[in-house]
N, CA, C and O atoms as a DFTB+ gen file, in Angstrom:
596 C
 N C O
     1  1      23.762      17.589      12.992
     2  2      23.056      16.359      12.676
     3  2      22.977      16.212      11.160
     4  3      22.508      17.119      10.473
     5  1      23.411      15.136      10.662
     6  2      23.551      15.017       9.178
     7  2      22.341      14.784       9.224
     8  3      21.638      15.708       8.814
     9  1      21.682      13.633       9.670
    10  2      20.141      12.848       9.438
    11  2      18.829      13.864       8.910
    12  3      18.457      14.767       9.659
    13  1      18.411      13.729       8.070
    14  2      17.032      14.495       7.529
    15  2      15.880      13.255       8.034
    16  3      14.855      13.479       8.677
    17  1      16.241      12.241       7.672
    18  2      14.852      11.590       7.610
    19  2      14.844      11.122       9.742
    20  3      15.741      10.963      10.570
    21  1      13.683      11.084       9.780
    22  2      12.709      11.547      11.364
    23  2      13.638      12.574      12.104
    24  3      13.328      12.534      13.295
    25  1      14.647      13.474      11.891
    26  2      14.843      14.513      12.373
    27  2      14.182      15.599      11.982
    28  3      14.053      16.551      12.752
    29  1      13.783      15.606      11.000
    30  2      13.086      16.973      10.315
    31  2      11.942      16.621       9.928
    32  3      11.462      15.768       9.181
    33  1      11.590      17.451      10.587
    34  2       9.394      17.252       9.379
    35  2      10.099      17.186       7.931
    36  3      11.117      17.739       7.517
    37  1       9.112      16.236       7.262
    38  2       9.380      16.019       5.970
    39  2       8.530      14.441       5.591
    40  3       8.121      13.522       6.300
    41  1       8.528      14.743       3.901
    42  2       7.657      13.379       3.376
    43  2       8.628      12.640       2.621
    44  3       9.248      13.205       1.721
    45  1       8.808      11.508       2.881
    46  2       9.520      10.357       2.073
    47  2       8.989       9.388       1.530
    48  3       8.258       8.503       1.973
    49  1       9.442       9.620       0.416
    50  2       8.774       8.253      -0.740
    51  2       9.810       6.652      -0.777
    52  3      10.916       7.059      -0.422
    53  1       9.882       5.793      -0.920
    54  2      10.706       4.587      -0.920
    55  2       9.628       3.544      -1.547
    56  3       8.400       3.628      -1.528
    57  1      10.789       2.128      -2.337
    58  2      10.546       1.332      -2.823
    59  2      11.247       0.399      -2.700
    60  3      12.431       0.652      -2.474
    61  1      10.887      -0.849      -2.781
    62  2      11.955      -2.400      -2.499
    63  2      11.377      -3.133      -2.840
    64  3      10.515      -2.920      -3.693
    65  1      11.701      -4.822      -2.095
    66  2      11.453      -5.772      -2.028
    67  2      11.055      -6.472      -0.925
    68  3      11.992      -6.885      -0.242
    69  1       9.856      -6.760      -0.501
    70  2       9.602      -7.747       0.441
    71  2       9.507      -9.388       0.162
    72  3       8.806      -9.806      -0.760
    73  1      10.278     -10.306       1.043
    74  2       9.661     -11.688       0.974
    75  2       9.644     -12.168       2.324
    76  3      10.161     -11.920       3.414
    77  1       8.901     -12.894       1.839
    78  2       7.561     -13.579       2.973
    79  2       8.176     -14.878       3.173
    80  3       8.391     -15.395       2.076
    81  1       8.572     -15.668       4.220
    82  2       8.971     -17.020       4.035
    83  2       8.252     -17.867       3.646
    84  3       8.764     -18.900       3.215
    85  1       6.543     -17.686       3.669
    86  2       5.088     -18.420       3.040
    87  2       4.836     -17.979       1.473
    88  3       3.832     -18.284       0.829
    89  1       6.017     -17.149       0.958
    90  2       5.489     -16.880       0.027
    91  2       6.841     -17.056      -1.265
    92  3       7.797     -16.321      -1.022
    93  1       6.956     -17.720      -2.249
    94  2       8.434     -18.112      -2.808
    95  2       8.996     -16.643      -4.121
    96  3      10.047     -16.460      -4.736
    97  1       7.475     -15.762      -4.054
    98  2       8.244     -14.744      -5.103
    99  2       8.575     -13.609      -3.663
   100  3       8.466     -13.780      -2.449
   101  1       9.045     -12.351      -4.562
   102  2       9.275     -11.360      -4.182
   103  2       8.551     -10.297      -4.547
   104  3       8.309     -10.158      -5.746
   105  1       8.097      -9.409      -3.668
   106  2       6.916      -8.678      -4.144
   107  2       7.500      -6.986      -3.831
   108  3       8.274      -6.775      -2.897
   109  1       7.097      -6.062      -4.581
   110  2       7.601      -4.944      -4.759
   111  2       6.333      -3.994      -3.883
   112  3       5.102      -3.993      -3.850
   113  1       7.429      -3.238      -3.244
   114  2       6.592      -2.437      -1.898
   115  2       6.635      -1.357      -2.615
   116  3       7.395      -1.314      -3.582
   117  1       5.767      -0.197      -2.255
   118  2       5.683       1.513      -2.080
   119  2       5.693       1.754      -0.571
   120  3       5.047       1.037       0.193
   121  1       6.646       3.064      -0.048
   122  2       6.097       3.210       1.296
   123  2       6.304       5.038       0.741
   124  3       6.842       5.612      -0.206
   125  1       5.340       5.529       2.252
   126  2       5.115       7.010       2.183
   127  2       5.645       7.623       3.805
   128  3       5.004       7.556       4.854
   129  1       6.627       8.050       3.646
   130  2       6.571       8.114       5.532
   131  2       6.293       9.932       5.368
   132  3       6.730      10.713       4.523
   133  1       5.413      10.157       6.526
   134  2       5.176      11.527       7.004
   135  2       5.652      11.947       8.640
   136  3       5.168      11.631       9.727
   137  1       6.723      12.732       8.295
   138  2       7.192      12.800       9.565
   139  2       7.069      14.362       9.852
   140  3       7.469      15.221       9.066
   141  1       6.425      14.636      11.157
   142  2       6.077      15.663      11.559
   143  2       6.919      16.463      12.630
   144  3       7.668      15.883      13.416
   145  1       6.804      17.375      12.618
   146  2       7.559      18.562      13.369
   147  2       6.939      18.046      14.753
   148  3       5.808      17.825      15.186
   149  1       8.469      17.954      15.304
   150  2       8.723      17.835      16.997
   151  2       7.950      18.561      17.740
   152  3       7.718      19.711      17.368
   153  1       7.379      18.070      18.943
   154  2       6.714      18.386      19.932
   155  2       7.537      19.646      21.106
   156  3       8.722      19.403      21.334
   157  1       7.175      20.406      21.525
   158  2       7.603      20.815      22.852
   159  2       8.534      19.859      23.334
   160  3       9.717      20.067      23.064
   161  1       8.243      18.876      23.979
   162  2       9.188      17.584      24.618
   163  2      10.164      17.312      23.436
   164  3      11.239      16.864      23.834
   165  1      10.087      17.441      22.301
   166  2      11.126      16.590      21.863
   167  2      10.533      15.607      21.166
   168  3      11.412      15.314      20.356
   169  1       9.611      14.903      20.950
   170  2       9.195      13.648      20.645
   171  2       8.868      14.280      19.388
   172  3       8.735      15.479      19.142
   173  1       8.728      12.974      18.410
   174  2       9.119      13.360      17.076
   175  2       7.425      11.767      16.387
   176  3       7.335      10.579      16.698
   177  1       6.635      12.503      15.600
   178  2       5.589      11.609      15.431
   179  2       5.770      11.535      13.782
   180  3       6.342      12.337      13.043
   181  1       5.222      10.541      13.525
   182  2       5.351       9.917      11.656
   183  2       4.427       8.879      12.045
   184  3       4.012       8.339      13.070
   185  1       4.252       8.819      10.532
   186  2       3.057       7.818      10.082
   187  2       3.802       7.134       8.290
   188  3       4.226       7.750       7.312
   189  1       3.694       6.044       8.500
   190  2       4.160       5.162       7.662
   191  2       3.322       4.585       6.595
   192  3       2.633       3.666       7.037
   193  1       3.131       4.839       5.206
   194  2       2.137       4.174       4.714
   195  2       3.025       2.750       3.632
   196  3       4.099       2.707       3.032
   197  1       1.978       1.845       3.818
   198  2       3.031       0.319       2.682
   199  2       1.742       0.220       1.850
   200  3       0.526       0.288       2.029
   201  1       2.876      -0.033       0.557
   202  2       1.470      -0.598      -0.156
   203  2       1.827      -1.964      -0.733
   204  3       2.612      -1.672      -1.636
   205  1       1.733      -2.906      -0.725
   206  2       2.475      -4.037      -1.378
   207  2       1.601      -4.746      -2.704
   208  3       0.456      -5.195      -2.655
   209  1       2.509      -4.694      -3.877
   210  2       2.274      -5.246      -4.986
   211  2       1.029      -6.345      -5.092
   212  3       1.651      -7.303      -4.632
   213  1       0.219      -6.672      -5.266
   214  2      -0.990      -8.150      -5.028
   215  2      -1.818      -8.366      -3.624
   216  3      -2.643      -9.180      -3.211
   217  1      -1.004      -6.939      -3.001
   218  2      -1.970      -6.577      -1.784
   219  2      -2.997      -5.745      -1.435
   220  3      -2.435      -4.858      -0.791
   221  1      -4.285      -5.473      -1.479
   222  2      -5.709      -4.307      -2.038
   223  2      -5.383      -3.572      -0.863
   224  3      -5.332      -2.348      -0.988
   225  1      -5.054      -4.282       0.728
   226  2      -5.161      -3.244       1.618
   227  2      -3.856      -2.650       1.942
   228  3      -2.883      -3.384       2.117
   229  1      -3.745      -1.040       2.056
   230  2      -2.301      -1.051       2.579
   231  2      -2.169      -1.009       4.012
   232  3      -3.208      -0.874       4.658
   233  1      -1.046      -1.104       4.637
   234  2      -0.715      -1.109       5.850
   235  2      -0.254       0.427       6.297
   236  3       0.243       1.204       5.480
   237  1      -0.464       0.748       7.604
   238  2      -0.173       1.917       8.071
   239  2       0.213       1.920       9.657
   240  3      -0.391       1.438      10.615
   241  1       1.029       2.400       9.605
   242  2       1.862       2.453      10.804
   243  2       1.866       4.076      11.612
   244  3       1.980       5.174      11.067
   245  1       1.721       3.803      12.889
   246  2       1.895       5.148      13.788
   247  2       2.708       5.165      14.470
   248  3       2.537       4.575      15.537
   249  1       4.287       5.984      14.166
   250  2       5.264       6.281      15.164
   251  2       5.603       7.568      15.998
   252  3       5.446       8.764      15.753
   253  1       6.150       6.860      17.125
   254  2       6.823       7.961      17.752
   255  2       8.309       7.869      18.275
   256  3       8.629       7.024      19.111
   257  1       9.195       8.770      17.748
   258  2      10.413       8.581      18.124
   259  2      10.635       9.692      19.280
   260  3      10.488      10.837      18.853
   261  1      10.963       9.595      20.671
   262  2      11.136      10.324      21.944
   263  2      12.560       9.424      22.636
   264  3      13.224       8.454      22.270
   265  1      12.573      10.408      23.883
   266  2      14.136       9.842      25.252
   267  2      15.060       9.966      24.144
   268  3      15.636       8.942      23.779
   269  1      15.344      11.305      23.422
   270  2      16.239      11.403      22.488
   271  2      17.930      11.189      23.377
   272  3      17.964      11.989      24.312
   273  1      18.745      10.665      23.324
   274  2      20.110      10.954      23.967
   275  2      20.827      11.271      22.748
   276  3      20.220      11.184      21.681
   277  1      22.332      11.713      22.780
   278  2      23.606      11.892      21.915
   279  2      23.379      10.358      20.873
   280  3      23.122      10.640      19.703
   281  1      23.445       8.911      21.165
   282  2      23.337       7.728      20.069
   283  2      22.132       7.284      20.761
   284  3      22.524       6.229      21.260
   285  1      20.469       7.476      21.230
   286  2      19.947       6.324      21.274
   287  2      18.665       6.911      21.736
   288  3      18.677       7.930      22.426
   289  1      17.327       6.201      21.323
   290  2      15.931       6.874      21.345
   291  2      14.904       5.411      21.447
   292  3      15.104       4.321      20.911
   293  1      13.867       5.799      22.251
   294  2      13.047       5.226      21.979
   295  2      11.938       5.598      20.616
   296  3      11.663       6.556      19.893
   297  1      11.395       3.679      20.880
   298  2      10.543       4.216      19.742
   299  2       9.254       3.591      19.907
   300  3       9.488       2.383      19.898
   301  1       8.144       3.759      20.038
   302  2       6.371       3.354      20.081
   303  2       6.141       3.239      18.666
   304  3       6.513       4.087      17.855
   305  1       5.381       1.937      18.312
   306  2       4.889       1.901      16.779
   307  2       3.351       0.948      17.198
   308  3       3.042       0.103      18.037
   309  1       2.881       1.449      16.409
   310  2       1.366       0.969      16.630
   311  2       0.596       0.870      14.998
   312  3       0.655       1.782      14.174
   313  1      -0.050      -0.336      14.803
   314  2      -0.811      -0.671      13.634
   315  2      -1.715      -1.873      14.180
   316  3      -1.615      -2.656      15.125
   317  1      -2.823      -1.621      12.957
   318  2      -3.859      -2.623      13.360
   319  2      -3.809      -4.058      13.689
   320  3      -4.507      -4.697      14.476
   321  1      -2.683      -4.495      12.803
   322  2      -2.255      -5.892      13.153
   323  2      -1.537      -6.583      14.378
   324  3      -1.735      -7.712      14.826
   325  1      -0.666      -5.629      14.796
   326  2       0.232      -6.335      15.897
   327  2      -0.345      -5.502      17.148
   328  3      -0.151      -5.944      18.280
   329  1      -1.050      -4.309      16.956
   330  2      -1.056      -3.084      18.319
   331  2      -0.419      -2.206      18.589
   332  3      -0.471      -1.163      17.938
   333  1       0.576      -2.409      19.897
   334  2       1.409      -1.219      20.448
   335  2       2.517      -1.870      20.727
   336  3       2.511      -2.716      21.622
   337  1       3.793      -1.550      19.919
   338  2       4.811      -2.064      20.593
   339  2       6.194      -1.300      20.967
   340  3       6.645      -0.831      19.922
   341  1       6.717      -1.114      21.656
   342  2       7.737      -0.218      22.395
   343  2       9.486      -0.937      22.056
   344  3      10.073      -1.981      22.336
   345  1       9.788       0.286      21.338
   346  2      11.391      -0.539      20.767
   347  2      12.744       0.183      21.319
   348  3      12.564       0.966      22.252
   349  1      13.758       0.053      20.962
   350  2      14.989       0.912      21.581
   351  2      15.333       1.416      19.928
   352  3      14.769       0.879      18.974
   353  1      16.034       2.187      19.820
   354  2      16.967       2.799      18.590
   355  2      17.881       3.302      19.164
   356  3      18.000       3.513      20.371
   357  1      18.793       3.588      18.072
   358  2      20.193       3.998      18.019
   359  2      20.365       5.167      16.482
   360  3      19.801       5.517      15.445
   361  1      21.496       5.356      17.266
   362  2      21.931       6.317      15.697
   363  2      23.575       6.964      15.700
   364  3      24.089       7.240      16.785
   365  1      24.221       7.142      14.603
   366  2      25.385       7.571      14.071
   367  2      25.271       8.561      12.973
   368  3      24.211       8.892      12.442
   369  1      26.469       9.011      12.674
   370  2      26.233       9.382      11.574
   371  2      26.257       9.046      10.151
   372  3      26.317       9.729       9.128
   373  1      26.207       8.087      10.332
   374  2      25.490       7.055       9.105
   375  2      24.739       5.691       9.142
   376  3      24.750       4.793       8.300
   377  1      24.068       5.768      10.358
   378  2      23.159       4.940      10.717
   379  2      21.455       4.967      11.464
   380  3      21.587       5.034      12.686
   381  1      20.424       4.945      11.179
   382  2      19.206       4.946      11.987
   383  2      19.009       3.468      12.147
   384  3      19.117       2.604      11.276
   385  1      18.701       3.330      13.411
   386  2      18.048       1.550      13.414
   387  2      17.397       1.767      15.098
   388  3      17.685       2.410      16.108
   389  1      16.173       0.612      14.558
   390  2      15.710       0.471      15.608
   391  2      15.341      -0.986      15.836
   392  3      15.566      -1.727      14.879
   393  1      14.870      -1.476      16.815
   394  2      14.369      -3.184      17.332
   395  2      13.080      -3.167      17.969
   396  3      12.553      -2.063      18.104
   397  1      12.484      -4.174      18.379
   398  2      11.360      -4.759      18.571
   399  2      11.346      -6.052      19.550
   400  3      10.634      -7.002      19.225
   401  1      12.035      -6.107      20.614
   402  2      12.220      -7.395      21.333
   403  2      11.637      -7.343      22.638
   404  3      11.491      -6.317      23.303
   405  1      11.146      -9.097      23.136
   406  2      10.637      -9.244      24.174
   407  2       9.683      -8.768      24.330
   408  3       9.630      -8.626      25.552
   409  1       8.246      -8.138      23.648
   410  2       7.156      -7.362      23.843
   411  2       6.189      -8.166      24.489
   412  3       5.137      -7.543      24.634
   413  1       6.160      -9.210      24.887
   414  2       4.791      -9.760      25.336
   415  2       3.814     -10.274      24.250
   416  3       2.716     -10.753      24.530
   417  1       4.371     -10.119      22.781
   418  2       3.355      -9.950      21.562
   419  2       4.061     -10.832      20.668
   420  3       5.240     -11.180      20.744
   421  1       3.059     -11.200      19.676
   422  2       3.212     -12.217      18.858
   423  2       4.047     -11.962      17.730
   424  3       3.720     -12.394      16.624
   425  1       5.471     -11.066      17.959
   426  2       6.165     -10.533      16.861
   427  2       7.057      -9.091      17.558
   428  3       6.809      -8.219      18.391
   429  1       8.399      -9.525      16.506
   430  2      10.063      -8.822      17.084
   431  2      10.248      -8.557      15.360
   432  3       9.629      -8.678      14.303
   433  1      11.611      -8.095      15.933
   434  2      12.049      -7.242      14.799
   435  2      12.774      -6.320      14.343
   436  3      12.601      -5.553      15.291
   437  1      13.641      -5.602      13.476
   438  2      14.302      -4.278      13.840
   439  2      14.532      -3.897      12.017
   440  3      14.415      -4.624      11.030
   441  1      14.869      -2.553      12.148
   442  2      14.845      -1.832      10.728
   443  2      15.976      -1.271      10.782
   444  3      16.440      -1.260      11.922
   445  1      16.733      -0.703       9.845
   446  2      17.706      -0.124       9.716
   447  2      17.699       0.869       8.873
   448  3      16.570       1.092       8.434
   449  1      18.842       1.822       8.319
   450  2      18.685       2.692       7.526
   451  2      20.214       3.662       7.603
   452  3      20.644       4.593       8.283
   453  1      20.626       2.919       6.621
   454  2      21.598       3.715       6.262
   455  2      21.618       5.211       5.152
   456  3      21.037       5.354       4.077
   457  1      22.307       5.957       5.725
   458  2      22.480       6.828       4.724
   459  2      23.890       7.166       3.991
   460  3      25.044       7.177       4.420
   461  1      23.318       7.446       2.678
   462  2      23.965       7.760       1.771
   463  2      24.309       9.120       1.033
   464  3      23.868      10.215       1.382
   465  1      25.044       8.927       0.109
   466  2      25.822      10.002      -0.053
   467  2      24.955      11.102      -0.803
   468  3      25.206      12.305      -0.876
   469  1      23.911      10.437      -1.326
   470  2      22.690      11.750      -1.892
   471  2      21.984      12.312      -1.053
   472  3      21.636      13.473      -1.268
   473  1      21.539      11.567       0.261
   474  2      20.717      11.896       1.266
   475  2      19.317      11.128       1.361
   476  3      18.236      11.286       1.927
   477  1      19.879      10.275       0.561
   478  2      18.349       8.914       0.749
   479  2      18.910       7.782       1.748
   480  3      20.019       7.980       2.246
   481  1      18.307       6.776       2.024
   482  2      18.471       5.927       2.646
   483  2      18.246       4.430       2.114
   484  3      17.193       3.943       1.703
   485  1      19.334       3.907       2.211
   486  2      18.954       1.940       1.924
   487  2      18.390       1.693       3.349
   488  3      18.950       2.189       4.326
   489  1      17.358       0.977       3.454
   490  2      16.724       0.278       4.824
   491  2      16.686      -0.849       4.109
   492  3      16.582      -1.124       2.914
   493  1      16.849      -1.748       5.636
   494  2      16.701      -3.221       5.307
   495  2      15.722      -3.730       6.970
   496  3      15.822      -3.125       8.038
   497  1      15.276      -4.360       6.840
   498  2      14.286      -5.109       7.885
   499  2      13.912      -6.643       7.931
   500  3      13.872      -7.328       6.909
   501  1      13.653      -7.107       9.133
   502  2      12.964      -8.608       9.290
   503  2      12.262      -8.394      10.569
   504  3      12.499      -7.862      11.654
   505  1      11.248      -9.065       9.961
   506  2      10.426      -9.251      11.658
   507  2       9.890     -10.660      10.963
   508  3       9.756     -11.075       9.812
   509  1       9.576     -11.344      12.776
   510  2       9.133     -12.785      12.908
   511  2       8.203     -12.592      13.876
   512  3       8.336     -11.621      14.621
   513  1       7.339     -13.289      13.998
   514  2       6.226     -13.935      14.631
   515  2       6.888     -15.264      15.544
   516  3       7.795     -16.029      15.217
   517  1       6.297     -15.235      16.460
   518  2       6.228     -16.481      17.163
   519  2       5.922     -18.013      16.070
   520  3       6.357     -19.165      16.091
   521  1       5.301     -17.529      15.506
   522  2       4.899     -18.810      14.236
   523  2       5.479     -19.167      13.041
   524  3       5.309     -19.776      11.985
   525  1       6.551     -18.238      13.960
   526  2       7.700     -18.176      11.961
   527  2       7.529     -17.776      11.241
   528  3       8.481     -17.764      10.461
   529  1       6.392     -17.154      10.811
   530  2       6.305     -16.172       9.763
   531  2       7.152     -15.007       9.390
   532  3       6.837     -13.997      10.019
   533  1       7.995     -14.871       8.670
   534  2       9.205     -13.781       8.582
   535  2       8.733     -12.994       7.361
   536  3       7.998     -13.376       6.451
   537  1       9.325     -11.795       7.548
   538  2       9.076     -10.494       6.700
   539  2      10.547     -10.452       6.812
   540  3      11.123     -10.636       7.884
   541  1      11.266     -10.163       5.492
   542  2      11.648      -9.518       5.084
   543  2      12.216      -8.020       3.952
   544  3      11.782      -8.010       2.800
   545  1      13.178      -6.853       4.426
   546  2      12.642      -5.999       3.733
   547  2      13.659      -5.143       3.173
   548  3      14.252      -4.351       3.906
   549  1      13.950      -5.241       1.777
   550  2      15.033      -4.300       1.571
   551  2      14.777      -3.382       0.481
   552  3      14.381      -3.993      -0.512
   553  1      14.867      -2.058       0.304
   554  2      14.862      -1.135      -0.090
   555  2      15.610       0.296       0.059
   556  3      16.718       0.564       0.523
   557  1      14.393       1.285      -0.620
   558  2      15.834       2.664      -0.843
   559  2      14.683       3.514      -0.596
   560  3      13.681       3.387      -1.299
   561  1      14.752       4.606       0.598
   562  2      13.612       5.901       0.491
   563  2      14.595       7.241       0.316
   564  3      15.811       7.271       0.510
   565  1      13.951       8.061       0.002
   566  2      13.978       9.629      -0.425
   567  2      13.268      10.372       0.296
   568  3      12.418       9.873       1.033
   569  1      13.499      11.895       0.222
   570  2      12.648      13.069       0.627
   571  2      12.396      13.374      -0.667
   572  3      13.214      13.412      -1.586
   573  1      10.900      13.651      -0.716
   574  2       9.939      14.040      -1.671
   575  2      10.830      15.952      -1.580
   576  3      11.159      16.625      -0.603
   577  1      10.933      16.222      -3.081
   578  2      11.442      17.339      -3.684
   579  2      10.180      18.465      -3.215
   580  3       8.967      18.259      -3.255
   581  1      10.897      19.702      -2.766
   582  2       9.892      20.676      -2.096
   583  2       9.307      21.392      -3.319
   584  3      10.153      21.735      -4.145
   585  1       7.943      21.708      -3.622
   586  2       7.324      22.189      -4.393
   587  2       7.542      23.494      -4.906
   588  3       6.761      24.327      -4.445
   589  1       8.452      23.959      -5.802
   590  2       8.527      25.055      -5.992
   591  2       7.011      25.962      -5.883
   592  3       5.918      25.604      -6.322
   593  1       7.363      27.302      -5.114
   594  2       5.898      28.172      -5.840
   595  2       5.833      28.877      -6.993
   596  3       4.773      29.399      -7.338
């Protein structure tokens, strides 16, 4: 498995650009993902932190990536705003992505994440609302450098 990021416990730092279709600039994100060492079963848990530029509160996300096969996994993500929503993923060896469709809920979606030749990742994302409200999201994360002792 080439993939480091949600295969391996580990902390990733990333930065980009989000725009808002309600909103005409572009606003510069921080994210923090903490991804934790696999369960017995297999299931693989992380927690996502955003902080967005002119935004006081950040957003935080609770995942779980499980039903691992050879290309394809589910995925559960849960935050205060939307709830609980249940996605499909995929994977290669130079690809993570996952979706967000048909939930019963006021918002779809899917992320991506390519990797590259250092071992970081370009992700790109959109999610919509029933009301049109679109997020979009492109950026670059890393694994935070292990602390020498």
């Amino acid at each position: 498995m080439k993939h480091l990021f949600i295969f391996n416990p580990n902390i990733w730092m990333g930065e980009g650009n989000v725009t808002l279709n309600m909103v005409e600039e572009n606003l510069v994100f921080f994210t923090k993902w903490m991804v934790k060492k696999n369960d017995s079963a297999g299931n693989i848990q992380a927690t996502q932190e955003i902080q967005i530029d002119g935004i006081s509160e950040n957003m935080k996300n609770e995942l779980s990536f499980y039903d691992f096969t050879m290309k394809s996994f589910n995925v559960e993500m849960e935050n205060l705003s939307i709830g609980k929503v249940i996605g499909y993923g995929i994977y290669d060896d130079k690809l993570i992505a996952w979706e967000f469709r048909d939930n019963g809920l006021n918002f779809e979606g899917y992320e991506t994440y390519y990797l590259q030749k250092d071992g970081s990742y370009l992700m790109h994302a959109e999610y919509v609302t029933t009301d049109q409200f679109r997020t979009q999201i492109d950026g670059k994360i890393w694994i935070t450098p292990k602390k020498k002792s």
